[in-house]
TORVOPA-463181 format. One record per atom (N, C-alpha, C): residue number from 0; residue in one letter; atom name; x, y, z. Coordinates in Angstrom, 3 decimals. Example, Ala and Ser with C-alpha at 12.3 -4.5 7.8 and 13.67 -1.06 7.14 Angstrom:
<recs>
REC   pos   code   site          u          v          w
REC     0      A      N     13.190     -5.690      7.800
REC     0      A     CA     12.300     -4.500      7.800
REC     0      A      C     13.200     -3.300      7.800
REC     1      S      N     12.850     -2.250      7.080
REC     1      S     CA     13.670     -1.060      7.140
REC     1      S      C     12.900      0.030      7.870
</recs>
This chain:
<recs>
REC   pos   code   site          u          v          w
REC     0      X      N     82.947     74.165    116.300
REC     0      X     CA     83.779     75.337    116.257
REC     0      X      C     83.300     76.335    115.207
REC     1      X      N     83.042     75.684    113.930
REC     1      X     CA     82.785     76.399    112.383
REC     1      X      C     80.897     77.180    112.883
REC     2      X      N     79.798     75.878    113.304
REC     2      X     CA     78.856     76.109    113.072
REC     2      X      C     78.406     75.575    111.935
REC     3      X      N     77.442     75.859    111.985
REC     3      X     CA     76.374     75.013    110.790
REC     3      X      C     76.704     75.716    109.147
REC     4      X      N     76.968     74.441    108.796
REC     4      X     CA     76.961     75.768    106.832
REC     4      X      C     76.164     76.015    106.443
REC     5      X      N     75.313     75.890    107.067
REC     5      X     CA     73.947     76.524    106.395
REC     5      X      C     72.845     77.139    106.782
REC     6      X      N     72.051     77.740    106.980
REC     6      X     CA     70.740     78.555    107.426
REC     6      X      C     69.678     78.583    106.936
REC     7      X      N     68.388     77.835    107.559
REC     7      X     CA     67.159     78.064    107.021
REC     7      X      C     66.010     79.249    107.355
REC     8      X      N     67.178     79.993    107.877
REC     8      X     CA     65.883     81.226    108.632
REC     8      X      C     67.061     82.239    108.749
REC     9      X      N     66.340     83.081    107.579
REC     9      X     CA     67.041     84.722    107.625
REC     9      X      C     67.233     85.185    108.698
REC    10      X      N     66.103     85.324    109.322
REC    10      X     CA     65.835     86.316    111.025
REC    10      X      C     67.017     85.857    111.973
REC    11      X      N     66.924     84.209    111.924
REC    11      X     CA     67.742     83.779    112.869
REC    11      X      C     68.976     83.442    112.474
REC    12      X      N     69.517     83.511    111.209
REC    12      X     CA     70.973     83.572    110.586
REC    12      X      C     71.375     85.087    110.553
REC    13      X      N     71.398     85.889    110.973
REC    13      X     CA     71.810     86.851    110.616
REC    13      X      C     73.183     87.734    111.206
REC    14      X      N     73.589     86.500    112.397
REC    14      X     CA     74.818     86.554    112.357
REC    14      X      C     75.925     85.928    112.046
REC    15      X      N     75.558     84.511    111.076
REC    15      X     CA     76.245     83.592    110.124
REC    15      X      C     76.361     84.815    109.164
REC    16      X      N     75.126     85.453    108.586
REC    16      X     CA     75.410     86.015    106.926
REC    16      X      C     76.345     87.031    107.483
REC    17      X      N     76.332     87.921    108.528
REC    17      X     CA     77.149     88.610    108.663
REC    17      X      C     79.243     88.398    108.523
REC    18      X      N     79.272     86.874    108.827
REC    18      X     CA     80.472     86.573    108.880
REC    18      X      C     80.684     85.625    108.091
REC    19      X      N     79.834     85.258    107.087
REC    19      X     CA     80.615     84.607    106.145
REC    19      X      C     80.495     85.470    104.942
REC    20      X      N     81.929     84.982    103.928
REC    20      X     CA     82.411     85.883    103.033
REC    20      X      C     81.248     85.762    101.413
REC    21      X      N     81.137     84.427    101.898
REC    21      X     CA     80.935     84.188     99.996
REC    21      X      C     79.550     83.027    100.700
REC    22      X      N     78.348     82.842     99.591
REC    22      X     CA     77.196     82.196    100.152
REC    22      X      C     76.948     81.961     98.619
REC    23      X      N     75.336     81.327     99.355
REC    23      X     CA     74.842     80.570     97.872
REC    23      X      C     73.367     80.174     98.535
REC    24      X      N     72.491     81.265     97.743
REC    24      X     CA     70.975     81.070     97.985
REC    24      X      C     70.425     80.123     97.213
REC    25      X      N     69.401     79.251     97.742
REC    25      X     CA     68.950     78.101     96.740
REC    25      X      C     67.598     78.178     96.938
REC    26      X      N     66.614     78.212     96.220
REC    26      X     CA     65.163     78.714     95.965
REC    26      X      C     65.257     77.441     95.584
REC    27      X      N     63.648     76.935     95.656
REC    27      X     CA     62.748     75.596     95.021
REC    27      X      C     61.720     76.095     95.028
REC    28      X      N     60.768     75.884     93.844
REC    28      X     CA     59.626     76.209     93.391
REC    28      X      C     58.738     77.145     94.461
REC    29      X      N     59.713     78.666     94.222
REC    29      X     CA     59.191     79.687     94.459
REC    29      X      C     59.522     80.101     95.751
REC    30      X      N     59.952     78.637     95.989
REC    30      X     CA     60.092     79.057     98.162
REC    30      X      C     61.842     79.168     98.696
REC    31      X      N     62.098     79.822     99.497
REC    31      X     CA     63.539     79.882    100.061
REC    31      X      C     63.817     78.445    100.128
REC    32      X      N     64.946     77.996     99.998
REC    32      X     CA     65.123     76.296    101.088
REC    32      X      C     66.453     77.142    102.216
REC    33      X      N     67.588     78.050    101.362
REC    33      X     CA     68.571     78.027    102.442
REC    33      X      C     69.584     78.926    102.088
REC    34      X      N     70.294     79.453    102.732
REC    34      X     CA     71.567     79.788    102.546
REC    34      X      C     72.783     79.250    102.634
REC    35      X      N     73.705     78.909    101.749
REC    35      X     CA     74.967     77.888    102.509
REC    35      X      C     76.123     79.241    102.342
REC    36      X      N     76.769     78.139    103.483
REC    36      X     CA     77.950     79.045    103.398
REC    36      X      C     78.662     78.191    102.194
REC    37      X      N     79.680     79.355    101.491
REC    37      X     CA     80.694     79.069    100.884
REC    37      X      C     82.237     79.465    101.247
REC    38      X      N     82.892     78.782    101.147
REC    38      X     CA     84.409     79.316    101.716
REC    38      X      C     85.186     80.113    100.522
REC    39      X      N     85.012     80.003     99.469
REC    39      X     CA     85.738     80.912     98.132
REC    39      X      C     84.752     81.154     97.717
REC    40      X      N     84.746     82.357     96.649
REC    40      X     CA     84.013     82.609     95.717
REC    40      X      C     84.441     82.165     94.601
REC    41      X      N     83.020     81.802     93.988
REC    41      X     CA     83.379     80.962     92.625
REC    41      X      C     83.983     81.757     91.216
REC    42      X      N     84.829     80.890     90.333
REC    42      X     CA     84.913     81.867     89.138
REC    42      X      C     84.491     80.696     88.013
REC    43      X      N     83.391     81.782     87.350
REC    43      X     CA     82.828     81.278     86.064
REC    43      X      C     83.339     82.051     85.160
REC    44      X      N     83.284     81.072     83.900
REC    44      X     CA     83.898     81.970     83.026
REC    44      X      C     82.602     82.169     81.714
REC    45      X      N     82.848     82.988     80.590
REC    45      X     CA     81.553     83.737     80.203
REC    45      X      C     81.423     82.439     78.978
REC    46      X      N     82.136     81.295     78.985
REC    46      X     CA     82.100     80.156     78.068
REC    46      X      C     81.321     79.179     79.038
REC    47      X      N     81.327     79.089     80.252
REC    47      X     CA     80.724     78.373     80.955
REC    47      X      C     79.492     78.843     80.822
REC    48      X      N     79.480     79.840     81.465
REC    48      X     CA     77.474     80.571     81.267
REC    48      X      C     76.782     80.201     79.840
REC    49      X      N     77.588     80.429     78.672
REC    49      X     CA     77.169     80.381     77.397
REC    49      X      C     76.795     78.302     77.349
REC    50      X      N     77.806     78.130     77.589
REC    50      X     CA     77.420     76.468     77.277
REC    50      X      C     76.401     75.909     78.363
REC    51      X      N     76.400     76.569     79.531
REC    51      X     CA     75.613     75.720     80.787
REC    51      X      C     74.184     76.154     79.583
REC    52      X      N     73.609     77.456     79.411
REC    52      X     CA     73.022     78.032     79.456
REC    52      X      C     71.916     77.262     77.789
REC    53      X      N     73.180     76.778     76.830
REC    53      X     CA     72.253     76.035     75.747
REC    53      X      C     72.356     74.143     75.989
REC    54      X      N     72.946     73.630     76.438
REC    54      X     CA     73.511     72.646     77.010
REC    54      X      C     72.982     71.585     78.255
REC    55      X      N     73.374     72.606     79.209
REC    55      X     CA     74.037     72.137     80.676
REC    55      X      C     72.577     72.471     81.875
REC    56      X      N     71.314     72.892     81.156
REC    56      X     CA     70.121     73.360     82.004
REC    56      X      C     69.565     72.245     82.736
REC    57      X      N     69.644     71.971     83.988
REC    57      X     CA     69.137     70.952     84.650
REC    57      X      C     67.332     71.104     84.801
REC    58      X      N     66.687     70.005     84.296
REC    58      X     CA     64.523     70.222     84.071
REC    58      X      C     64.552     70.427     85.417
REC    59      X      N     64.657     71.090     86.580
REC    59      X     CA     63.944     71.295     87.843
REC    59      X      C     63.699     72.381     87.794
REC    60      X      N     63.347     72.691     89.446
REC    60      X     CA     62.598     74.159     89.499
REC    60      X      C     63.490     74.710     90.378
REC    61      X      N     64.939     74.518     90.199
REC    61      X     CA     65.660     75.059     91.551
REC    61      X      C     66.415     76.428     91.008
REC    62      X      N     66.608     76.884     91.952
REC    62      X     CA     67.614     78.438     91.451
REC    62      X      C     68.856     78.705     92.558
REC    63      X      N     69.468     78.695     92.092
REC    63      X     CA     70.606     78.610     93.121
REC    63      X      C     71.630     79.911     92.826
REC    64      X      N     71.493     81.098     93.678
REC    64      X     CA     72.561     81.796     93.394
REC    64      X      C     73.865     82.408     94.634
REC    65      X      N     74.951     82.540     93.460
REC    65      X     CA     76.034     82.471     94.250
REC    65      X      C     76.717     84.042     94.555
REC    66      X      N     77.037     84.174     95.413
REC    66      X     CA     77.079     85.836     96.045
REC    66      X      C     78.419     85.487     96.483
REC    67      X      N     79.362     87.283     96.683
REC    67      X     CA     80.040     87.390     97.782
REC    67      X      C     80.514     88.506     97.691
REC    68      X      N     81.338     89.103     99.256
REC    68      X     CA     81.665     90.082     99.820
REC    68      X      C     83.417     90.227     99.101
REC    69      X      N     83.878     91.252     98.226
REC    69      X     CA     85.463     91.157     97.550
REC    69      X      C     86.309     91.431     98.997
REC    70      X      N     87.221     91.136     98.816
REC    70      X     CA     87.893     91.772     99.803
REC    70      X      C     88.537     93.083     99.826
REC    71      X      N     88.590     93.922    101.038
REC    71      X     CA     88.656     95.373    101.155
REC    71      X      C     87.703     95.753    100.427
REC    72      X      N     86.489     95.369    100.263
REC    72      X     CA     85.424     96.557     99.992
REC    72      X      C     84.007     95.708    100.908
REC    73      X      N     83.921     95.679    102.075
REC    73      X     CA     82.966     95.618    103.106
REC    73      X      C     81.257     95.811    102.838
REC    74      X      N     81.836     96.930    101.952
REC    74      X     CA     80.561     97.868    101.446
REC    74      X      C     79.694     97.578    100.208
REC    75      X      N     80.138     96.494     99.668
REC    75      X     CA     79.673     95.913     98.569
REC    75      X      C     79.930     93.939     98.442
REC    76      X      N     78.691     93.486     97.901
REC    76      X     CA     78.173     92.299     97.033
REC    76      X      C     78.085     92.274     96.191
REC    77      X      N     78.981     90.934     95.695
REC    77      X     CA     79.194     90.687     94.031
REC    77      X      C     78.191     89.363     93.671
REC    78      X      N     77.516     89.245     93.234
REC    78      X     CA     76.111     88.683     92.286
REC    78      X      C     77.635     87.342     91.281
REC    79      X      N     77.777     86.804     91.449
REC    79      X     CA     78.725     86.082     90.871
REC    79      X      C     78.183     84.734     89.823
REC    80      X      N     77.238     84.099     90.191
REC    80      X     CA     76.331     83.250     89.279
REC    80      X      C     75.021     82.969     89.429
REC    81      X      N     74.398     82.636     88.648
REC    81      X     CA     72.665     82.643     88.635
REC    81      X      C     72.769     80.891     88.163
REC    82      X      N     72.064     79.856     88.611
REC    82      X     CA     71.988     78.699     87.834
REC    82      X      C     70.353     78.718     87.947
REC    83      X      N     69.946     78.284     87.172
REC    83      X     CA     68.180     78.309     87.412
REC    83      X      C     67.647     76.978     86.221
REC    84      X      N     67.163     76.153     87.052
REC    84      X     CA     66.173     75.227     86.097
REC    84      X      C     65.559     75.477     85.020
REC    85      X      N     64.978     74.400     84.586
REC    85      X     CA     64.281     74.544     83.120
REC    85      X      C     62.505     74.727     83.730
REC    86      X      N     62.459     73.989     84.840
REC    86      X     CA     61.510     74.649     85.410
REC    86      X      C     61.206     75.391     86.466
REC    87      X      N     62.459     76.229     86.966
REC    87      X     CA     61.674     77.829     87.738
REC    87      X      C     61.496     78.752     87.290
REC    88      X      N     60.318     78.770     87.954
REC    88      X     CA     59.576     80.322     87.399
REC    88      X      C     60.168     81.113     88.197
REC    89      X      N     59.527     82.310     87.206
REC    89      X     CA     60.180     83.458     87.462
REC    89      X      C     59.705     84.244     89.254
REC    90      X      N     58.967     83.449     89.874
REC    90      X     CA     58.843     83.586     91.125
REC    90      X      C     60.071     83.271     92.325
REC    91      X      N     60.427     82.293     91.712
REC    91      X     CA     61.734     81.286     92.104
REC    91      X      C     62.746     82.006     91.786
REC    92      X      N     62.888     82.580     90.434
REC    92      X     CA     64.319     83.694     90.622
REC    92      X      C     64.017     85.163     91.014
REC    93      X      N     62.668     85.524     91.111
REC    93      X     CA     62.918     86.979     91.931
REC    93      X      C     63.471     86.572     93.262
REC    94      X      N     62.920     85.615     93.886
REC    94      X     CA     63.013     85.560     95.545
REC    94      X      C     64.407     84.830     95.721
REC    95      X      N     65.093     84.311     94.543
REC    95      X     CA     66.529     84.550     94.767
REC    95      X      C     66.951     86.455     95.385
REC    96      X      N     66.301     87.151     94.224
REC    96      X     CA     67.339     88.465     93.996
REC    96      X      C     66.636     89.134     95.283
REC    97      X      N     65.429     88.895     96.193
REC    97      X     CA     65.037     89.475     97.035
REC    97      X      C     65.412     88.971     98.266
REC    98      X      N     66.249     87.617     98.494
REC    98      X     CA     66.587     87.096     99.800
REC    98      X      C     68.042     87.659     99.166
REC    99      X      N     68.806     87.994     98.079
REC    99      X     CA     70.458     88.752     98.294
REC    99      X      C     69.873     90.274     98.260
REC   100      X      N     69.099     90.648     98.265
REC   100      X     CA     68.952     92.273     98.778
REC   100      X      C     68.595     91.951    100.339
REC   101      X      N     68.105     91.170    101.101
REC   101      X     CA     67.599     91.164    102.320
REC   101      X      C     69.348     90.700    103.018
REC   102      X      N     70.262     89.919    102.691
REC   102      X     CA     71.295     90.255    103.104
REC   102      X      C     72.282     90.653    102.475
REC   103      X      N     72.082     91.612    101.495
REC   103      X     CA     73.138     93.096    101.845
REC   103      X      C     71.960     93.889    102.931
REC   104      X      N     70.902     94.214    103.059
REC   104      X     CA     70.406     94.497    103.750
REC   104      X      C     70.827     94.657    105.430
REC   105      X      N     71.294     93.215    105.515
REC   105      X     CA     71.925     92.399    106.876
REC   105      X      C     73.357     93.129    107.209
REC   106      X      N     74.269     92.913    105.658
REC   106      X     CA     75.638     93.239    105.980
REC   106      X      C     75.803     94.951    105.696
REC   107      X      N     74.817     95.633    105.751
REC   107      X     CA     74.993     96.970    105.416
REC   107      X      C     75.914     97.091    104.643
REC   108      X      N     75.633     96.579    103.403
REC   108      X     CA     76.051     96.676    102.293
REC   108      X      C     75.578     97.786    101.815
REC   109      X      N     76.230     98.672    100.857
REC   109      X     CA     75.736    100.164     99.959
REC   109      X      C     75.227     99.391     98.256
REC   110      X      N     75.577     98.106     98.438
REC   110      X     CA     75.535     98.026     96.723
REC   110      X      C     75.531     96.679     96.695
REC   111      X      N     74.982     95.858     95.627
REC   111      X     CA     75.481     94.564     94.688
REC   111      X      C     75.997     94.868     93.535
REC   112      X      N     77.121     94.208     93.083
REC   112      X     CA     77.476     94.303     91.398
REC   112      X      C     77.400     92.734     91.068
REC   113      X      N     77.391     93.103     89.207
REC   113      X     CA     77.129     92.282     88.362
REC   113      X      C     77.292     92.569     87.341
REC   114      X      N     78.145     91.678     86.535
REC   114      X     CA     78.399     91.170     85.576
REC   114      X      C     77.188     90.494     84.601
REC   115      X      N     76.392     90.273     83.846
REC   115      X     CA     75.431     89.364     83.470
REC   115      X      C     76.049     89.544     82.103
REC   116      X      N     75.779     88.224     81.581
REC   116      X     CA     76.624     87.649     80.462
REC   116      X      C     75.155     86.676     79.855
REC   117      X      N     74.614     86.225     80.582
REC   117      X     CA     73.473     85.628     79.745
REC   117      X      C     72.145     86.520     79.040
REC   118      X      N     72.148     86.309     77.540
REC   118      X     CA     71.202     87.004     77.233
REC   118      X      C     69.634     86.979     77.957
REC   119      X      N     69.162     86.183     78.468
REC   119      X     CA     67.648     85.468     78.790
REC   119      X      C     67.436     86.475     80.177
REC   120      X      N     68.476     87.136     80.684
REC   120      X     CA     68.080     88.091     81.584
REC   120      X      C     68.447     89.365     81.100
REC   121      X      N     67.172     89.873     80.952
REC   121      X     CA     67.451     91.191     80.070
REC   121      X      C     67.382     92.511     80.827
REC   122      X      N     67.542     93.528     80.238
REC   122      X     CA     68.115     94.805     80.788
REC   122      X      C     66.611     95.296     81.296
REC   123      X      N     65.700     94.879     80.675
REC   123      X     CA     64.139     95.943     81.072
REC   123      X      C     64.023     94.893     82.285
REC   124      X      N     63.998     93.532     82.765
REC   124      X     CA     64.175     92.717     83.547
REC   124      X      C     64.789     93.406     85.160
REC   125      X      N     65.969     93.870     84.573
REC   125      X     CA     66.801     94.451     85.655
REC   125      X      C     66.567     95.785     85.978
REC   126      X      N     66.252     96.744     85.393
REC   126      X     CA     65.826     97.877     85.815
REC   126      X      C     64.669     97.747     86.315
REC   127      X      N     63.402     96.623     85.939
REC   127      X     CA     62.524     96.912     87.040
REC   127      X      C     62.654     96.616     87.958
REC   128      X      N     63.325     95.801     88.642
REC   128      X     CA     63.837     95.781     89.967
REC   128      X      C     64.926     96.403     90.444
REC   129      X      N     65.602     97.417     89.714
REC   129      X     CA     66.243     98.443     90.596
REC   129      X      C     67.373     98.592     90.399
REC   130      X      N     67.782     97.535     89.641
REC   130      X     CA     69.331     97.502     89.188
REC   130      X      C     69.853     98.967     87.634
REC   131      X      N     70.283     98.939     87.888
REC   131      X     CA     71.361    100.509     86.665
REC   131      X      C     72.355     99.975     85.957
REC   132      X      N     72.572    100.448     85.054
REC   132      X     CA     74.039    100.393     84.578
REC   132      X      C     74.767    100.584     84.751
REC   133      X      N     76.246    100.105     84.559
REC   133      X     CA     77.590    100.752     85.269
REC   133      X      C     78.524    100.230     85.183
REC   134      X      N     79.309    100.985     84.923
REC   134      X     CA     80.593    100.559     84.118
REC   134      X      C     80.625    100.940     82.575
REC   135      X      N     79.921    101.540     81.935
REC   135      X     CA     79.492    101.550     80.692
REC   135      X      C     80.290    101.490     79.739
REC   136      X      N     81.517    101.932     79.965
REC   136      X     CA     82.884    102.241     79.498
REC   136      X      C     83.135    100.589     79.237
REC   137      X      N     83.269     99.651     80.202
REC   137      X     CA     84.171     98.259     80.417
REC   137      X      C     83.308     97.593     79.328
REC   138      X      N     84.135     96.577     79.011
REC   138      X     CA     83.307     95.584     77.699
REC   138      X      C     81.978     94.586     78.870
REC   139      X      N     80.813     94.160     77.835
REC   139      X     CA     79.914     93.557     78.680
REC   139      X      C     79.014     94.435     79.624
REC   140      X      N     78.271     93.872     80.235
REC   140      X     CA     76.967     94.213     80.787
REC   140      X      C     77.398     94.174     82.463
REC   141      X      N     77.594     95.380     82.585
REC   141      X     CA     77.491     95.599     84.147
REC   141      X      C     76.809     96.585     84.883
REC   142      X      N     76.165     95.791     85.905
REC   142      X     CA     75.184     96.287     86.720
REC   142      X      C     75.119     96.387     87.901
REC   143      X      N     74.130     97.797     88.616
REC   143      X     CA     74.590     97.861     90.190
REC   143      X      C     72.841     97.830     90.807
REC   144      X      N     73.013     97.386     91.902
REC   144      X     CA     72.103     97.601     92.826
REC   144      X      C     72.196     98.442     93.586
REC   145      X      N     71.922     99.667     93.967
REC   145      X     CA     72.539    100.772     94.868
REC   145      X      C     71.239    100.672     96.085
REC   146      X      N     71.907    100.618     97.218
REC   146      X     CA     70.757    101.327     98.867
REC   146      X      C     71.958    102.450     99.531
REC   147      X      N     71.893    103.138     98.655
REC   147      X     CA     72.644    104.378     99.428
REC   147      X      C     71.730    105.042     99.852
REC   148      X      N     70.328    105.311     99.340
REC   148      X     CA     68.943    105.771     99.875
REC   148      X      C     68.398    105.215    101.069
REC   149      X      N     68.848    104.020    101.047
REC   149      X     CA     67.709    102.529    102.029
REC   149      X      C     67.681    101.899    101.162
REC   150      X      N     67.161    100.830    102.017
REC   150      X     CA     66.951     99.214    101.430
REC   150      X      C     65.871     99.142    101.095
REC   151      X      N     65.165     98.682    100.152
REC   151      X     CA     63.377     98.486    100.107
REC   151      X      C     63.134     97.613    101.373
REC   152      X      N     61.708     97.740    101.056
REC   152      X     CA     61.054     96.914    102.389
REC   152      X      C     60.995     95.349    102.373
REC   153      X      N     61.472     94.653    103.468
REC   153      X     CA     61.948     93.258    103.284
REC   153      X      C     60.257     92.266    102.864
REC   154      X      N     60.904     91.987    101.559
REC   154      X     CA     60.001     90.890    100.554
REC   154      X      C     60.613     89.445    100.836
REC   155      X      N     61.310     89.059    101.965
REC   155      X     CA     61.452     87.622    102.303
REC   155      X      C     60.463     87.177    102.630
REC   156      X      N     59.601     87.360    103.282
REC   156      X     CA     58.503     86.132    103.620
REC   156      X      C     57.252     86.098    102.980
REC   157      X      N     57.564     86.916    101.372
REC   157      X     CA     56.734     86.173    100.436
REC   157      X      C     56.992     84.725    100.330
REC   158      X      N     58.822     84.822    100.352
REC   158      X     CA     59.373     83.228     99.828
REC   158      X      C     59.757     82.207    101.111
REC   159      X      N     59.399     82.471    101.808
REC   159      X     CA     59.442     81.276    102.918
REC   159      X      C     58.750     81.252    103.369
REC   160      X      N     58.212     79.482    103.795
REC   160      X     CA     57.402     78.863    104.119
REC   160      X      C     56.027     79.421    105.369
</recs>
């Protein structure tokens, strides 16, 4: 009835990502593995990030990030957590942030937001890939991804197989 929770092929999920609310991309050493569905979106709190972050770092190479669509705003993706190993490279977390631009891409999305609370991803980090500031006013670090222009050109199958 539900369908599969999960998707190993963008091209051919792309009417799962369209209808589910909240997901969770998981990269392994550099390569896509999947998209799952999630049924809620998660809430972290900025004590969790801080302790996972000196603490709680699992030695692999996995990156797992967690996305979703708020409700009544269609038009936007919220960037909600980043977990990333002690060993992925930084190949492994771009092609996180380039398989959640390839579906807002999907959901004609205008935007991602974000919150980032961990220092180790830094602001020159995020502007070279496209992200701005915003919110400047609100306490903390918030950031947008805007395709009100277009979407860049799809960089998924650098990261899959």
């Amino acid at each position: 009835m539900f369908g599969p929770s999960f998707i190993t092929d963008i091209g051919d999920g792309q009417a799962q990502l369209r209808s589910w609310r909240c997901g969770r991309i998981v990269m392994q050493g550099g390569r896509f593995v999947k998209v799952q569905r999630r049924w809620v979106a998660g809430s972290v709190s900025v004590a969790q990030v801080w302790w996972q972050s000196r603490y709680g770092r699992m030695n692999d190479d996995i990156c797992w990030l967690d996305y979703h669509q708020p409700f009544g705003m269609p038009g936007f993706l919220t960037l909600d957590y980043i977990r990333s190993g002690q060993k992925a490279g930084y190949k492994t977390f771009i092609g996180a942030i380039r398989v959640l631009e390839e579906i807002a891409r999907v959901r004609n999305a205008a935007a991602i937001v974000a919150h980032v609370t961990n220092g180790a991803i830094s602001d020159r980090l995020l502007e070279r890939n496209g992200w701005q500031r915003h919110l400047e006013h609100w306490s903390g670090r918030h950031w947008i991804r805007r395709f009100y222009d277009g979407y860049p050109e799809s960089a998924v199958t650098r990261y899959t197989a």
